[in-house]
N, C-alpha and C positions, 0 to 999 in steps of 0.2 A: 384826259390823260393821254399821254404822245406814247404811240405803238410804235414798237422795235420791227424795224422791217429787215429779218435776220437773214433774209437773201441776201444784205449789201454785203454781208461777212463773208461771203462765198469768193473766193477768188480763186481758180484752175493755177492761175499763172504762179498766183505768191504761194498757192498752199504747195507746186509742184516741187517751186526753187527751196524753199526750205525741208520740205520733207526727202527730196532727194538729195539735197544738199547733206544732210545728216547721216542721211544710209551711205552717202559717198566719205564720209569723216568715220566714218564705224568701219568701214570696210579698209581704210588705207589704214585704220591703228589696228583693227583685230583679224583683218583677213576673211577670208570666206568659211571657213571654217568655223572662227567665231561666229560671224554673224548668224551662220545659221546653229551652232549655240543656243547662240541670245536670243530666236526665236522660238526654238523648240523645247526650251526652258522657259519660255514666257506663257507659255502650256499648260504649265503645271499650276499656276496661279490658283486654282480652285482647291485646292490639294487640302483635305480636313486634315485637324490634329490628333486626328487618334490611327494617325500611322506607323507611330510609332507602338502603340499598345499592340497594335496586329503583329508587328513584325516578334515581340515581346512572346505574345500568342504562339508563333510560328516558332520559334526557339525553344519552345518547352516542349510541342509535338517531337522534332528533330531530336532533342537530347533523351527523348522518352526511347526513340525507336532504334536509336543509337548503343543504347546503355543496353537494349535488349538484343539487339540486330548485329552491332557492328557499324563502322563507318561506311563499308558499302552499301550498305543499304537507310543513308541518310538522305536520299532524294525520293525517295519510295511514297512517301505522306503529298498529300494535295496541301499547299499551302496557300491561305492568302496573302502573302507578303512578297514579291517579288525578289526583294533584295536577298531574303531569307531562303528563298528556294536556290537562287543562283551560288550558295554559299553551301548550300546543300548538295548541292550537286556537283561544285568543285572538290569540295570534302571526297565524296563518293569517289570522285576518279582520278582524285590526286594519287601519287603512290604511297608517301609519305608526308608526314607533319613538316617537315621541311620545304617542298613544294606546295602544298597548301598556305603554309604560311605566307610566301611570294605570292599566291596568284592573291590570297587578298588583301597584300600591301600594295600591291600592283595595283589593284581594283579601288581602292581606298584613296590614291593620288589621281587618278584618273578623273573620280567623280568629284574631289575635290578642285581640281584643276576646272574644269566642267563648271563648275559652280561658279568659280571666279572670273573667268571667263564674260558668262552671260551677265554678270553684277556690273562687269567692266564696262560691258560692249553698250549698254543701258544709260549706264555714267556717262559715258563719248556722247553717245547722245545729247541728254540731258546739256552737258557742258557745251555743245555744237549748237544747240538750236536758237540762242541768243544772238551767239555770233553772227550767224547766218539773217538770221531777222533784221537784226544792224546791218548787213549788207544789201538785203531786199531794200531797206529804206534809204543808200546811200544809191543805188541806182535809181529808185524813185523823185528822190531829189534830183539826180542830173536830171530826168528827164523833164522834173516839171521844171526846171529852170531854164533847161535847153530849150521851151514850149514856151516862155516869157511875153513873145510877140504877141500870143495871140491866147484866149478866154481858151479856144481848144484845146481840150485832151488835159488837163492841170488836174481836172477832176480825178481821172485815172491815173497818173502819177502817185496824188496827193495819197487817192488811196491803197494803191503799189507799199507806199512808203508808211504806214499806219497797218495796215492788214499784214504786211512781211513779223514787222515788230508783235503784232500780235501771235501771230501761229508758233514765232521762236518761242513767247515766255512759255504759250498754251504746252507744245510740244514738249519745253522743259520741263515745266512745274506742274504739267496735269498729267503727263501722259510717261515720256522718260521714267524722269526723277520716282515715282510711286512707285512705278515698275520694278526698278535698280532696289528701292528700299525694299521692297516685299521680298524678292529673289532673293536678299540678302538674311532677309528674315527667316522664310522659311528654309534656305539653305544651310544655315545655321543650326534651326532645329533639327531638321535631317540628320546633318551630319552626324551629330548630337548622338541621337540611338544607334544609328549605321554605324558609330564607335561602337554601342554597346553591344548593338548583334553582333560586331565583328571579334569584339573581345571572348564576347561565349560561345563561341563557335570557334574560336583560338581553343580557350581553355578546354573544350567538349574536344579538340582533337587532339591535343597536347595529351590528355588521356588516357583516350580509347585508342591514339595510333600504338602500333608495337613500333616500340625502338630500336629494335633491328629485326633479323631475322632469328626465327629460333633453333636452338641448337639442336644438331642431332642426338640423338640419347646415345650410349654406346652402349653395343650387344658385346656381351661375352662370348667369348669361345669357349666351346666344350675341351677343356683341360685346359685351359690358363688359371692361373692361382690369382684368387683375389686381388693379390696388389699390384698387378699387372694393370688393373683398371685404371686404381690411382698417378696423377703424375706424378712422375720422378724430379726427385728434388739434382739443385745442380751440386754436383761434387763439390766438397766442400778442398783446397789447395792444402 
């Protein structure tokens, strides 16, 4: 039985021009910003699915100590949900149900945009790395042509030209492409609950905020006559 001698698959040069090739195609469509994005959302990849049941968790603490406390005092509880404390704690220092509202619509496009971002920056990828591989192999080819005269060096070409085209698909369809899908997947789910914690921490402060300020009561004076209190209606013409 003929053994795989998987050293040949190693090539510095072809693995260089394609993988930098691609981080150079991600960087001129998504900028630096993206790219580092796309890596620090490619992070999260281990991420269980009962993050969302925690945050679920953390919303009933919050409306608990809320309903008893007041909205300044909704960051007060240790929470496991991150997303959930941060909303907690905007609440708390917001002034108003108005301002709260903004900071987490604000916060809501942000990490949506985030998301699309990195899903993007994965796709370029993915869609780059083919290309690139077909140009590994279009230089490979000059050169073993250009090398015609002579048995030397064709070998290295030949394999220039075979190994580029490999690392493009590998690049796309093992490594990219999975990536771009999952990010999209669990980004998805995310978002998902981070709607719903955002909606009951809406509703929890729609609530408990006071809608305005409260009025002053008024004091009588010692000898004003009762109707003095009441207001006066307008003259009637």
């Amino acid at each position: 039985m003929m053994s795989i001698q998987w050293a040949r698959f190693l090539d510095p040069g072809a693995l260089l021009l394609v993988g930098l090739g691609c981080l150079l195609v991600a960087l001129v469509q998504n900028g630096v910003r993206g790219i580092m994005i796309g890596f620090a959302t490619s992070l999260s990849l281990h991420r269980t699915a009962d993050a969302g049941e925690q945050a679920r968790l953390s919303s009933v603490i919050v409306e608990d100590i809320v309903h008893r406390r007041g909205v300044s005092c909704a960051d007060r509880p240790a929470l496991a949900c991150a997303y959930t404390a941060k909303l907690a704690s905007e609440m708390s220092d917001a002034p108003d149900f108005a301002a709260f509202a903004h900071i987490v619509t604000q916060d809501s496009a942000t990490r949506n945009a985030a998301r699309a971002v990195a899903v993007q920056m994965w796709e370029d990828i993915a869609d780059a790395a083919p290309a690139l591989g077909m140009l590994g192999t279009v230089i490979g080819l000059v050169e073993m042509f250009g090398r015609m005269e002579s048995v030397e060096g064709l070998g290295t070409a030949m394999a220039l030209c075979l190994l580029t085209s490999l690392y493009g698909l590998a690049f796309a369809h093992l490594i990219a492409g999975p990536i771009a899908r999952r990010l999209q997947m669990l980004g998805g789910r995310e978002a998902a609950w981070q709607t719903e914690i955002s909606e009951r921490m809406l509703a929890l402060a729609r609530a408990e905020y006071p809608d305005r300020a409260p009025r002053r009561p008024v004091v009588p004076i010692l000898g004003d006559p009762p109707d003095t209190l009441q207001p006066k209606e307008a003259a009637t013409p």
